[in-house]
PQR file of N, CA, C, O and H, with PARSE charges and radii, in Angstrom:
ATOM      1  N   UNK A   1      10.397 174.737-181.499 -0.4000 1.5000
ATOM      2  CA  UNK A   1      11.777 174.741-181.070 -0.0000 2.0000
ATOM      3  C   UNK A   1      11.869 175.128-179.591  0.5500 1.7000
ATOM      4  O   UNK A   1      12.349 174.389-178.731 -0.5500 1.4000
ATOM      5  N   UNK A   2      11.438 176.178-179.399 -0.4000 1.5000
ATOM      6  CA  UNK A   2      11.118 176.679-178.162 -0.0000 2.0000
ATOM      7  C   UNK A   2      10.676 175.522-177.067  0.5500 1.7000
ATOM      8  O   UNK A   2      11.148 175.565-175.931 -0.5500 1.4000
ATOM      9  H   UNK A   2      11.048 176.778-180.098  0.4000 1.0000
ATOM     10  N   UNK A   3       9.897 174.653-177.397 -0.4000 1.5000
ATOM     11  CA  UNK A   3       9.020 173.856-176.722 -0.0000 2.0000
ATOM     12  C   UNK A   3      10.190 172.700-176.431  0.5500 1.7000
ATOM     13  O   UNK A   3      10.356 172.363-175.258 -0.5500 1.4000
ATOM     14  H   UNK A   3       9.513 174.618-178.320  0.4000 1.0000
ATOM     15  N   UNK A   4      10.579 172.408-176.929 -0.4000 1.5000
ATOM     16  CA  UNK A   4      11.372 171.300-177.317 -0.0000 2.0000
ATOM     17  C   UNK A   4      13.042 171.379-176.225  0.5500 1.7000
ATOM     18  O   UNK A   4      13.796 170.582-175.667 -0.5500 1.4000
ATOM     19  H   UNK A   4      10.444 172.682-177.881  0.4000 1.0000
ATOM     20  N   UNK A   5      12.918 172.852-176.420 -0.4000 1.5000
ATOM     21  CA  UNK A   5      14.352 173.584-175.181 -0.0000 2.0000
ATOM     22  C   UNK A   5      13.848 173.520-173.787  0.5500 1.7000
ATOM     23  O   UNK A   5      14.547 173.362-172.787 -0.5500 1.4000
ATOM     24  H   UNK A   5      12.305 173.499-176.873  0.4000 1.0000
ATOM     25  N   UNK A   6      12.651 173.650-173.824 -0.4000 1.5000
ATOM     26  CA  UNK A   6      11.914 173.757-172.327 -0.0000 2.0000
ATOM     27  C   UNK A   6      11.964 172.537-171.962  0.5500 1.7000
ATOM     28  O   UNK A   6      12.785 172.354-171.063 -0.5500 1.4000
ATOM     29  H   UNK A   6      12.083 173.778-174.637  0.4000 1.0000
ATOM     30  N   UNK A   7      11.192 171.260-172.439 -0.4000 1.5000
ATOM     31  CA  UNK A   7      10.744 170.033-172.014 -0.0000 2.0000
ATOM     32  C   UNK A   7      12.286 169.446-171.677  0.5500 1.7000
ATOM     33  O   UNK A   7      12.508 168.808-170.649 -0.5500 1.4000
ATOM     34  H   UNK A   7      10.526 171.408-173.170  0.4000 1.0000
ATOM     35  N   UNK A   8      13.336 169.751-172.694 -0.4000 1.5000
ATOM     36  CA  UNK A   8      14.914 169.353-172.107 -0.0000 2.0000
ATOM     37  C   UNK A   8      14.892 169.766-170.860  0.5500 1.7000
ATOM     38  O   UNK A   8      14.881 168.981-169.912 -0.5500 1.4000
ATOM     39  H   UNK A   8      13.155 170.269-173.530  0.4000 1.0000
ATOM     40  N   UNK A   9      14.885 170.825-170.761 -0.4000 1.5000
ATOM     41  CA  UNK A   9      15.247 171.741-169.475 -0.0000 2.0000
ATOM     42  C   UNK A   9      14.491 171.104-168.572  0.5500 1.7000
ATOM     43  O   UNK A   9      15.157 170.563-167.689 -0.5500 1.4000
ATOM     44  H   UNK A   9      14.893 171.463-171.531  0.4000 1.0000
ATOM     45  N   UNK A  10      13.459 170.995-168.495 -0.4000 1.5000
ATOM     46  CA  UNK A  10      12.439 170.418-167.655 -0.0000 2.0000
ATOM     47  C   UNK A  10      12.853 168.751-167.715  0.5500 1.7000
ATOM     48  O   UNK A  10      12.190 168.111-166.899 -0.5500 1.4000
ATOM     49  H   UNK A  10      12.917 171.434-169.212  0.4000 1.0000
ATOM     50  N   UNK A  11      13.367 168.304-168.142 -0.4000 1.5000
ATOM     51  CA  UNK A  11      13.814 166.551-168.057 -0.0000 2.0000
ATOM     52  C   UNK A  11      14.935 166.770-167.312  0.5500 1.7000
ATOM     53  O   UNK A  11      15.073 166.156-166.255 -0.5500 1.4000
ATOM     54  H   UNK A  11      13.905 168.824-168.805  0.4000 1.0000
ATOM     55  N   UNK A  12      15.778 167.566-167.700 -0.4000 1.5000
ATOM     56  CA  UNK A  12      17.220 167.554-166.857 -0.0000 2.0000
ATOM     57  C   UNK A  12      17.353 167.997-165.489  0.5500 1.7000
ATOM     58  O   UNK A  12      18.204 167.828-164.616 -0.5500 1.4000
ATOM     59  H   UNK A  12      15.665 168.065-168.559  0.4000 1.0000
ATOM     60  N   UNK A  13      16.075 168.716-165.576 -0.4000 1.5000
ATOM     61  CA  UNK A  13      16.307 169.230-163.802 -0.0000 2.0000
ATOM     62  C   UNK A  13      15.149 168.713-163.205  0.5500 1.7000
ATOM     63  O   UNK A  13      14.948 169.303-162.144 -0.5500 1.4000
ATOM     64  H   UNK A  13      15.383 168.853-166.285  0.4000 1.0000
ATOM     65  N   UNK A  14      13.919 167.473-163.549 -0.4000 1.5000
ATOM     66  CA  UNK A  14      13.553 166.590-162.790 -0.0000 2.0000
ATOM     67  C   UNK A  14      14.782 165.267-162.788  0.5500 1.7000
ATOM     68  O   UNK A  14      14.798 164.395-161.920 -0.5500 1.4000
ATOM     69  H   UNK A  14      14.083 166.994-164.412  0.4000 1.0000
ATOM     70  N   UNK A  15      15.479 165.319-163.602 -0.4000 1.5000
ATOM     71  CA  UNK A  15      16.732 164.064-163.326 -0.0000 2.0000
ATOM     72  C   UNK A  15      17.691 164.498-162.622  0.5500 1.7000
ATOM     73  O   UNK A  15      17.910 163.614-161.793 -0.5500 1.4000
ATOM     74  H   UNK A  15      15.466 166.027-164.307  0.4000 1.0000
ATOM     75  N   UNK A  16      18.492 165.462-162.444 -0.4000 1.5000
ATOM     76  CA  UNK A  16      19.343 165.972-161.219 -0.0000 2.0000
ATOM     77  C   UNK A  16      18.200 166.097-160.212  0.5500 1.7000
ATOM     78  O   UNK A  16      18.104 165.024-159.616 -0.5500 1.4000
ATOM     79  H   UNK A  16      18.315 166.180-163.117  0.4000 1.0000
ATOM     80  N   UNK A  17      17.470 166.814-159.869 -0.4000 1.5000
ATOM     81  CA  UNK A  17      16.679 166.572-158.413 -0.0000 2.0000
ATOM     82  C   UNK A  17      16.693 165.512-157.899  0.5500 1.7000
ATOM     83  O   UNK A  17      17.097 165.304-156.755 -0.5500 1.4000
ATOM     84  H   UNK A  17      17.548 167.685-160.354  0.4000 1.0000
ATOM     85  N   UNK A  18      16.093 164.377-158.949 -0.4000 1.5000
ATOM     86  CA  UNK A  18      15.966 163.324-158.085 -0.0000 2.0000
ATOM     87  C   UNK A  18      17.521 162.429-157.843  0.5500 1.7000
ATOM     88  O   UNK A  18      17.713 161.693-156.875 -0.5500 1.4000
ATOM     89  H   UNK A  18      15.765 164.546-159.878  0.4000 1.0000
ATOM     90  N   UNK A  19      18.562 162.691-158.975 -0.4000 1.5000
ATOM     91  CA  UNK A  19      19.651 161.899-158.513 -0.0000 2.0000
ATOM     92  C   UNK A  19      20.178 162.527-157.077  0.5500 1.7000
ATOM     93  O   UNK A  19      21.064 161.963-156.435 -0.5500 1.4000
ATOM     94  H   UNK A  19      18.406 163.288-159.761  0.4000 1.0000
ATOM     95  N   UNK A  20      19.638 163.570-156.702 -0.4000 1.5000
ATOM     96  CA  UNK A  20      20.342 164.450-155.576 -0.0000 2.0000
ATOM     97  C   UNK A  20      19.705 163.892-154.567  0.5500 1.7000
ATOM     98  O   UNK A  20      20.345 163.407-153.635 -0.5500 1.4000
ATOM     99  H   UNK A  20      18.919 164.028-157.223  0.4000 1.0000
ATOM    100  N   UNK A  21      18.233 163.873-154.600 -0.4000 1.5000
ATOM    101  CA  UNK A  21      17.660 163.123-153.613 -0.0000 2.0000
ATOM    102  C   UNK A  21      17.969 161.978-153.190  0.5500 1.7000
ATOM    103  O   UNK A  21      18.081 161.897-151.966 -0.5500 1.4000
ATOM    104  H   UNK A  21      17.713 164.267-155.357  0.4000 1.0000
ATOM    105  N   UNK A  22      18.285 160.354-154.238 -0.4000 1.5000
ATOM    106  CA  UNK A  22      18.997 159.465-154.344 -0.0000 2.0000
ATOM    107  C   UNK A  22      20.003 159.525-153.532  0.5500 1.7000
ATOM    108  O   UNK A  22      20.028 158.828-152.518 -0.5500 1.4000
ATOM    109  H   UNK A  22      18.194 160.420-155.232  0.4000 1.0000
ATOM    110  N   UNK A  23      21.086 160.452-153.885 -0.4000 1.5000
ATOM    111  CA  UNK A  23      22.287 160.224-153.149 -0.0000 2.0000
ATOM    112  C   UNK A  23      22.412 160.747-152.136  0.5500 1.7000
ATOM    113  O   UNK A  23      23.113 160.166-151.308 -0.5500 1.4000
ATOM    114  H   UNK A  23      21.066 161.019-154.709  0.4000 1.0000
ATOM    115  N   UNK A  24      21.783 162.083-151.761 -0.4000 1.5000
ATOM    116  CA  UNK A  24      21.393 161.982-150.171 -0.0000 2.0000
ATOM    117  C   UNK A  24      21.009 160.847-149.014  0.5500 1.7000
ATOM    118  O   UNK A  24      21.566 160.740-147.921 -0.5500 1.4000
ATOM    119  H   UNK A  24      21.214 162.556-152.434  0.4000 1.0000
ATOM    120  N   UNK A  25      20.002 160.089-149.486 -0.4000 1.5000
ATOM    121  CA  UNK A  25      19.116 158.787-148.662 -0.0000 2.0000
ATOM    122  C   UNK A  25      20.594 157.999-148.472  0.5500 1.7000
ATOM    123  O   UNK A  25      20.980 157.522-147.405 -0.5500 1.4000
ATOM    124  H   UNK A  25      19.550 160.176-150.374  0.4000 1.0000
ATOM    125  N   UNK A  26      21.173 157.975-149.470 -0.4000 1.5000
ATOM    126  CA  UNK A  26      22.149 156.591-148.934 -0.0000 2.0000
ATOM    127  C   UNK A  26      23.701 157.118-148.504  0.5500 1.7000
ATOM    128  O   UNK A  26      24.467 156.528-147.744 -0.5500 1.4000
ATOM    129  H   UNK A  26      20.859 158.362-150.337  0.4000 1.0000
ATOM    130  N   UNK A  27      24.005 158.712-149.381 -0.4000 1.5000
ATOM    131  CA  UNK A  27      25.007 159.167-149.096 -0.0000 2.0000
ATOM    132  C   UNK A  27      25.452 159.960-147.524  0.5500 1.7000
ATOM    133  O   UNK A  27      26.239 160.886-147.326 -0.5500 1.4000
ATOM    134  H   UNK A  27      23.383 159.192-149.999  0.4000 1.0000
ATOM    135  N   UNK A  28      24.742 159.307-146.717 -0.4000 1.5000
ATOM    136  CA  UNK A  28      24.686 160.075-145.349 -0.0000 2.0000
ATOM    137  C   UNK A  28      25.514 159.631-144.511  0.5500 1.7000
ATOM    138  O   UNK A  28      25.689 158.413-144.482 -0.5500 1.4000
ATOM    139  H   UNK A  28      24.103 158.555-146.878  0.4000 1.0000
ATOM    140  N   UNK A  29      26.291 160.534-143.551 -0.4000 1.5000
ATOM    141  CA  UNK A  29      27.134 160.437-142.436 -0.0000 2.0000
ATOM    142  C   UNK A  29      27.384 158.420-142.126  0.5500 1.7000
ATOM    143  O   UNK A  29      26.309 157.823-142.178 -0.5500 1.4000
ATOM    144  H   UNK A  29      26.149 161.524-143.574  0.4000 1.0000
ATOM    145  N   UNK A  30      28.215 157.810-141.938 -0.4000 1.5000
ATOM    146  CA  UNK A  30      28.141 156.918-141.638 -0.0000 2.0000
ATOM    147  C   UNK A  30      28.669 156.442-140.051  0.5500 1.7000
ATOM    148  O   UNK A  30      29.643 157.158-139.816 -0.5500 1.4000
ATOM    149  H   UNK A  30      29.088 158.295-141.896  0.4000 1.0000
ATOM    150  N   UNK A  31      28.499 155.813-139.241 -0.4000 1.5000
ATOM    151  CA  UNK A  31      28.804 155.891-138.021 -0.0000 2.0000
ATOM    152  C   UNK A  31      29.159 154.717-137.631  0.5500 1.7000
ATOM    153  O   UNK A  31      28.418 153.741-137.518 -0.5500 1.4000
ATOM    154  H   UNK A  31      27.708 155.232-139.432  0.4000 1.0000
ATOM    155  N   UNK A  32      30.563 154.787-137.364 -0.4000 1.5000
ATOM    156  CA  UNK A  32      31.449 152.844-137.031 -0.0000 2.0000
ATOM    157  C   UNK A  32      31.795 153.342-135.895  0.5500 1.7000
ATOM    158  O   UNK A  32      32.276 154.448-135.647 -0.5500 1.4000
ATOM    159  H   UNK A  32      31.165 155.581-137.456  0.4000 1.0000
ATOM    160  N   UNK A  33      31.350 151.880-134.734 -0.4000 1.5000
ATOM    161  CA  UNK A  33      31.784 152.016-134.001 -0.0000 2.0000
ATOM    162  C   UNK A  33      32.884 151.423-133.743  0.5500 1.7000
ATOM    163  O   UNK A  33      33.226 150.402-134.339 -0.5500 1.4000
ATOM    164  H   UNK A  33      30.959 150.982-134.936  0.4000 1.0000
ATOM    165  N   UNK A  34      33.756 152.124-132.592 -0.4000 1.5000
ATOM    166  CA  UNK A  34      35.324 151.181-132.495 -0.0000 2.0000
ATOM    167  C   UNK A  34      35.085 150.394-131.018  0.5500 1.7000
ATOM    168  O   UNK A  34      34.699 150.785-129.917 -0.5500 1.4000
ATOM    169  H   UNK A  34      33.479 152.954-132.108  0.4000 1.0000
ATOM    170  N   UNK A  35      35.605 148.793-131.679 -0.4000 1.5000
ATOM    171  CA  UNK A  35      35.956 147.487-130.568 -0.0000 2.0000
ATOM    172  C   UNK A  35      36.230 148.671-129.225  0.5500 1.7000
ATOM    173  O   UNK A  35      36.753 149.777-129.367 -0.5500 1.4000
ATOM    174  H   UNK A  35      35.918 148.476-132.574  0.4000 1.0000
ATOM    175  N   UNK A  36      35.905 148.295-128.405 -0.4000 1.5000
ATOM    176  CA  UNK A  36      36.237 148.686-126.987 -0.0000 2.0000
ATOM    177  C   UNK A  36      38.177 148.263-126.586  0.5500 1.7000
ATOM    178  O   UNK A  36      38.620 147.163-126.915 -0.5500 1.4000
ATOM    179  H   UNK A  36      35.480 147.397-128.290  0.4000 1.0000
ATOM    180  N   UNK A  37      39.031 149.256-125.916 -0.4000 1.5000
ATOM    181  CA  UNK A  37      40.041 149.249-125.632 -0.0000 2.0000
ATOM    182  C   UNK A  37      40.650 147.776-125.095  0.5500 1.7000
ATOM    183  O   UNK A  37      39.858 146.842-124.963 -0.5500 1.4000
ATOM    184  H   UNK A  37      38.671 150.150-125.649  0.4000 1.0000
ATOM    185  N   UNK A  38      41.688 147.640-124.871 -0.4000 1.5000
ATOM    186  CA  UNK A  38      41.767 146.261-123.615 -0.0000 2.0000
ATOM    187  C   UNK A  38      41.904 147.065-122.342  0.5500 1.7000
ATOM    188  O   UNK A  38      42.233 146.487-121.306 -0.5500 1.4000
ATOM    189  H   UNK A  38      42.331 148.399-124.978  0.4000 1.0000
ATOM    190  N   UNK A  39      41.696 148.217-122.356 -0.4000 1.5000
ATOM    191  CA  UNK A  39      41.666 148.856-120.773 -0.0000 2.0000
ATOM    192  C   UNK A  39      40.103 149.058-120.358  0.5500 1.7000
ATOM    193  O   UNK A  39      39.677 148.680-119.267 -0.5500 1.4000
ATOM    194  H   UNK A  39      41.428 148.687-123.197  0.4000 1.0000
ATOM    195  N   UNK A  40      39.551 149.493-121.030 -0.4000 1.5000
ATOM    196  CA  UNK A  40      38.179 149.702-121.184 -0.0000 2.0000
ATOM    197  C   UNK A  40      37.466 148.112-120.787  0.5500 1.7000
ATOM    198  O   UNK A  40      36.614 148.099-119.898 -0.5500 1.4000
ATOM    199  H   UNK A  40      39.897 149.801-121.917  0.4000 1.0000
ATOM    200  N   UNK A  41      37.756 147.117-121.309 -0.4000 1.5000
ATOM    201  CA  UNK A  41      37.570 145.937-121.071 -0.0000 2.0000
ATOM    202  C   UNK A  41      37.794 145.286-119.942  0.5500 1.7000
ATOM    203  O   UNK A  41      37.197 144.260-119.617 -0.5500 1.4000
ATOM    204  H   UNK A  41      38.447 147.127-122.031  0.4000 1.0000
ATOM    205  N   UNK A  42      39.183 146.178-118.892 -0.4000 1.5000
ATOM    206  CA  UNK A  42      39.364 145.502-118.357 -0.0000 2.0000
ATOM    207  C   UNK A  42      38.323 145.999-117.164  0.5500 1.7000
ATOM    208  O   UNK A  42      37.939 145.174-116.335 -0.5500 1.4000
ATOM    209  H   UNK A  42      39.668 147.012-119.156  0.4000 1.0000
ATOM    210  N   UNK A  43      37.987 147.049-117.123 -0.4000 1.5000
ATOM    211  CA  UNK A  43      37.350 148.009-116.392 -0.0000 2.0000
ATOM    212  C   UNK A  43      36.103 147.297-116.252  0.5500 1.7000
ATOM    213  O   UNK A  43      35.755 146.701-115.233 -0.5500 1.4000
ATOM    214  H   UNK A  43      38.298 147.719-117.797  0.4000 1.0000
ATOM    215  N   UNK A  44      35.387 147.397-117.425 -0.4000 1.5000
ATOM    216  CA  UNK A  44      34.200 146.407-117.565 -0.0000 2.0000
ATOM    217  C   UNK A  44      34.312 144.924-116.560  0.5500 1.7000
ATOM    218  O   UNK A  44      33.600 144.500-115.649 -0.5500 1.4000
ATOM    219  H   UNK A  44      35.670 147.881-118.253  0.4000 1.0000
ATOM    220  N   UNK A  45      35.267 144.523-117.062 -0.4000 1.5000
ATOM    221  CA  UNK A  45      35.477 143.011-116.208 -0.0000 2.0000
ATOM    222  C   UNK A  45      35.479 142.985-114.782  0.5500 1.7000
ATOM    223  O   UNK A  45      34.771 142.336-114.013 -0.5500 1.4000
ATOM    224  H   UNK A  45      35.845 144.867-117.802  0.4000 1.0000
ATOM    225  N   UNK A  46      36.585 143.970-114.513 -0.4000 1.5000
ATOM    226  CA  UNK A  46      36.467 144.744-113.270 -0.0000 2.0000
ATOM    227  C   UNK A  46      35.050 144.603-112.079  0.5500 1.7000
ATOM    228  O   UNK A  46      34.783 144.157-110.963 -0.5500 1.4000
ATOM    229  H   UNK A  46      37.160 144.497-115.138  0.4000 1.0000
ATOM    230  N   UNK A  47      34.553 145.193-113.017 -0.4000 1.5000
ATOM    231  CA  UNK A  47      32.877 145.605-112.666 -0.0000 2.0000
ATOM    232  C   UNK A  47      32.004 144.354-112.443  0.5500 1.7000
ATOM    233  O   UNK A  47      31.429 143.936-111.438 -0.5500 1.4000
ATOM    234  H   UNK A  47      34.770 145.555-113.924  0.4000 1.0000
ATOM    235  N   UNK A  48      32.095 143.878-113.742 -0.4000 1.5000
ATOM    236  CA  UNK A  48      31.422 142.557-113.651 -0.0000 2.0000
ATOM    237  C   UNK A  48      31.832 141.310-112.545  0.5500 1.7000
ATOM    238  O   UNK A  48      30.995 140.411-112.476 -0.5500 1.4000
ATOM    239  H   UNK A  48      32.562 144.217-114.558  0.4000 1.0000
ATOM    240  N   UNK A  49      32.772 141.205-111.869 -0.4000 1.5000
ATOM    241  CA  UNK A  49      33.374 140.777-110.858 -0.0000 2.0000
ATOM    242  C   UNK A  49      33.264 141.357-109.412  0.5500 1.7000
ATOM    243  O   UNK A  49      33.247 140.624-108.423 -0.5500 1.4000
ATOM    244  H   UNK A  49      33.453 141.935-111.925  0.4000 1.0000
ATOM    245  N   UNK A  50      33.179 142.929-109.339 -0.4000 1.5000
ATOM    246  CA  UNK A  50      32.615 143.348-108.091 -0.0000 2.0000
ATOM    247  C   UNK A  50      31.222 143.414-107.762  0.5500 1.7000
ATOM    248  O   UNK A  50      30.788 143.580-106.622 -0.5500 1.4000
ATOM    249  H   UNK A  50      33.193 143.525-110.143  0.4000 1.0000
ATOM    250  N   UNK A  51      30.301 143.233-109.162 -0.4000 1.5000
ATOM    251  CA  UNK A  51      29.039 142.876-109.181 -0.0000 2.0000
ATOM    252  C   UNK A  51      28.573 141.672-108.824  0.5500 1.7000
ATOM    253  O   UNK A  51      27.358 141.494-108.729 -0.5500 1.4000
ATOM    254  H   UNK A  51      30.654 143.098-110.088  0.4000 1.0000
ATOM    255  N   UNK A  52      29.432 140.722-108.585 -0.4000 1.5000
ATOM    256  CA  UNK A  52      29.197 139.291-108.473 -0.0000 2.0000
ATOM    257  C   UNK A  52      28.621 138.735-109.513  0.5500 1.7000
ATOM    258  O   UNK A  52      27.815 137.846-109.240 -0.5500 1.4000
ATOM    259  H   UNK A  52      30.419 140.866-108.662  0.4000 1.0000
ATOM    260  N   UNK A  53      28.901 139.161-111.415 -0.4000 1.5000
ATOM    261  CA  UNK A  53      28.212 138.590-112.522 -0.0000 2.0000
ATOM    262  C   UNK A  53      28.841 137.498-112.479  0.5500 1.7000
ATOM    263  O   UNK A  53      28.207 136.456-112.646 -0.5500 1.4000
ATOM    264  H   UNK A  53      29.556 139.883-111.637  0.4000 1.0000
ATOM    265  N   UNK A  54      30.397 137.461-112.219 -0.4000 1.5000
ATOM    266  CA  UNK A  54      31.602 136.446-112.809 -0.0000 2.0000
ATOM    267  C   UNK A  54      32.254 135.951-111.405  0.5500 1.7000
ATOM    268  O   UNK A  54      32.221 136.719-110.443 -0.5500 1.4000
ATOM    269  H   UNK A  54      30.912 138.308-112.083  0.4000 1.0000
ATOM    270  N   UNK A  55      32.781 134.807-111.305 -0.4000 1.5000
ATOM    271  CA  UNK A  55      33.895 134.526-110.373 -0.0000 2.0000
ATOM    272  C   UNK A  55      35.239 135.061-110.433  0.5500 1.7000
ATOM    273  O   UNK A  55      35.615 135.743-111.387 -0.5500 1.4000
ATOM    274  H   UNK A  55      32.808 134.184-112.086  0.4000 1.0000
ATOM    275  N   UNK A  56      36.029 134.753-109.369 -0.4000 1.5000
ATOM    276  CA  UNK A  56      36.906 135.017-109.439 -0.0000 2.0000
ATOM    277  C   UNK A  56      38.252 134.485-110.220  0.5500 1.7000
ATOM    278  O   UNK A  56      39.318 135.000-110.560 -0.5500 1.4000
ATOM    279  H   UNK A  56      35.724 134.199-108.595  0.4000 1.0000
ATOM    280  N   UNK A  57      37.500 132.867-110.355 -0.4000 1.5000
ATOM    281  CA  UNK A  57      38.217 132.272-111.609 -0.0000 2.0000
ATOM    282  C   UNK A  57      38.248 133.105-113.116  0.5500 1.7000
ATOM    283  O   UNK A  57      39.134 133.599-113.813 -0.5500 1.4000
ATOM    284  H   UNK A  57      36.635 132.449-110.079  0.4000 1.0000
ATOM    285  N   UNK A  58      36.910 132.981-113.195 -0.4000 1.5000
ATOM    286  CA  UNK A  58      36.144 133.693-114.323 -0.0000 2.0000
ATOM    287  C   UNK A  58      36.725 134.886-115.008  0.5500 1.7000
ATOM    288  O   UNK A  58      36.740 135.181-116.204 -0.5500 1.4000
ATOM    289  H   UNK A  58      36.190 132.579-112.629  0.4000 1.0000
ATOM    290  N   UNK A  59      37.183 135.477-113.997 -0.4000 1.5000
ATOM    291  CA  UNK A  59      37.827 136.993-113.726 -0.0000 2.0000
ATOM    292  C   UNK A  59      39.441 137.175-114.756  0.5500 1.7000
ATOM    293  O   UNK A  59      39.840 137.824-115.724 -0.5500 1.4000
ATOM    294  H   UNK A  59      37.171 135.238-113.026  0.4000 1.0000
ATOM    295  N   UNK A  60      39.933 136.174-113.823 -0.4000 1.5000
ATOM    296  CA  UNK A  60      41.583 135.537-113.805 -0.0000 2.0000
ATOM    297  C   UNK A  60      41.702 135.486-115.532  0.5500 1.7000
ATOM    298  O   UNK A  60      42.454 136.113-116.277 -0.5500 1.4000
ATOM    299  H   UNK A  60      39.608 135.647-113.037  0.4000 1.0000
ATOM    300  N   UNK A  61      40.263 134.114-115.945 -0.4000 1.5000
ATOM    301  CA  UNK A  61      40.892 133.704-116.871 -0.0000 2.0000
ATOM    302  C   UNK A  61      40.447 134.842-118.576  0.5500 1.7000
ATOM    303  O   UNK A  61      41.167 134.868-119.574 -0.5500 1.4000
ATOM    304  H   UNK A  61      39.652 133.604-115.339  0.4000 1.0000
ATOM    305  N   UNK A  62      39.121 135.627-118.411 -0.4000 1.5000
ATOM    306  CA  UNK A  62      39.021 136.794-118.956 -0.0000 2.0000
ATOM    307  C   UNK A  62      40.529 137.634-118.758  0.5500 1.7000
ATOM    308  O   UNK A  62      41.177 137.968-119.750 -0.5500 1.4000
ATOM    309  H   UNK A  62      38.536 135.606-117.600  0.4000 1.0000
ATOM    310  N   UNK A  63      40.808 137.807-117.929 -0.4000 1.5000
ATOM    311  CA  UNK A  63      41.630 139.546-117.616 -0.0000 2.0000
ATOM    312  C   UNK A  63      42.977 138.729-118.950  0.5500 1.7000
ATOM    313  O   UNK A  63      43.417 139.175-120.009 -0.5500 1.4000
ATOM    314  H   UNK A  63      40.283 137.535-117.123  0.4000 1.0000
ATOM    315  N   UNK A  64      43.275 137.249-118.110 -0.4000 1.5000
ATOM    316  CA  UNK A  64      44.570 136.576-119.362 -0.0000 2.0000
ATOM    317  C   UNK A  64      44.449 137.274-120.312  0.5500 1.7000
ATOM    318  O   UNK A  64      45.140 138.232-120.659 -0.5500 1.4000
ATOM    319  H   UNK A  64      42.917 136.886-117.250  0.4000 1.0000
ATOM    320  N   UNK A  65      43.203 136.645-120.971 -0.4000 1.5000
ATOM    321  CA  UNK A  65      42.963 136.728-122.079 -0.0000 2.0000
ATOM    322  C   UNK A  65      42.872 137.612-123.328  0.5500 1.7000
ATOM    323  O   UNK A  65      43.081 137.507-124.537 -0.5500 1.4000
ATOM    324  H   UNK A  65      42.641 135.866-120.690  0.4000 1.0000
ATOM    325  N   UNK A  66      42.389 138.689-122.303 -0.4000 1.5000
ATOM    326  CA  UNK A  66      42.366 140.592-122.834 -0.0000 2.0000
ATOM    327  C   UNK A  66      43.616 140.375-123.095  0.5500 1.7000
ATOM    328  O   UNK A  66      43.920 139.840-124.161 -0.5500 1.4000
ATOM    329  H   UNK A  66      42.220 138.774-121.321  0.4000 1.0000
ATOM    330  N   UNK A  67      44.433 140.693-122.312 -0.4000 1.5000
ATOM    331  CA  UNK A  67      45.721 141.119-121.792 -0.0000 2.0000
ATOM    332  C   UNK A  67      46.839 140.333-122.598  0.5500 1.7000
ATOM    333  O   UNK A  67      47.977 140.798-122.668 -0.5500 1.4000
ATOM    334  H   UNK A  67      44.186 141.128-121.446  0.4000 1.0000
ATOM    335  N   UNK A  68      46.483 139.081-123.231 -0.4000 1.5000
ATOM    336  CA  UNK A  68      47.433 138.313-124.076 -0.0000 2.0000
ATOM    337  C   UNK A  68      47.259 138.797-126.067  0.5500 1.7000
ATOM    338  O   UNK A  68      47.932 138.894-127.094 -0.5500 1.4000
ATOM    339  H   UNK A  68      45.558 138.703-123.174  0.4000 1.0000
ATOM    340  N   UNK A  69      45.735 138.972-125.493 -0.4000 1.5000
ATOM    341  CA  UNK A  69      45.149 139.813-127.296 -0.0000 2.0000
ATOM    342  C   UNK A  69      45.845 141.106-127.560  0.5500 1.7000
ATOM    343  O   UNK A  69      46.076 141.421-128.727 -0.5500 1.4000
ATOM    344  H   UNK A  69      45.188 138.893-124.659  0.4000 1.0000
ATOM    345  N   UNK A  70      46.125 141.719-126.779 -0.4000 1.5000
ATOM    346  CA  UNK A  70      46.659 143.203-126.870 -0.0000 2.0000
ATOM    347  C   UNK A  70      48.335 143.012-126.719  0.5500 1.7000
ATOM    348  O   UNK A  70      49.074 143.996-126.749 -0.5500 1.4000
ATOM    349  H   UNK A  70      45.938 141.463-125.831  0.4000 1.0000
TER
END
């Protein structure tokens, strides 16, 4: 009888350990990042235009475009 209370005991708390372990690995902090602002964007664009990445057309028709999404 004795034996029989132990080996329970001993099944139930190798099965919670490991469900704990389980849900740790996947239950962890999750981290979303958020779309960038349309100001933040525009800043960027900004940049990319005094860098000489983009024209000045280029520029015009990006900045619209932010600026019509928002």
């Amino acid at each position: 009888m004795k034996q029989n209370i132990a080996r329970w005991f001993a099944i139930i708390s190798v099965t919670t350990l490991l469900s704990g372990c389980a849900w740790e690995v996947g239950g962890g902090p999750q981290h979303v990042t958020k779309p960038p602002t349309a100001g933040q964007q525009l800043i960027d664009l900004q940049k990319a235009k005094e860098a000489g990445a983009i024209t000045d057309a280029e520029y015009q028709a990006k900045k619209a475009k932010i600026l019509e999404s928002k």
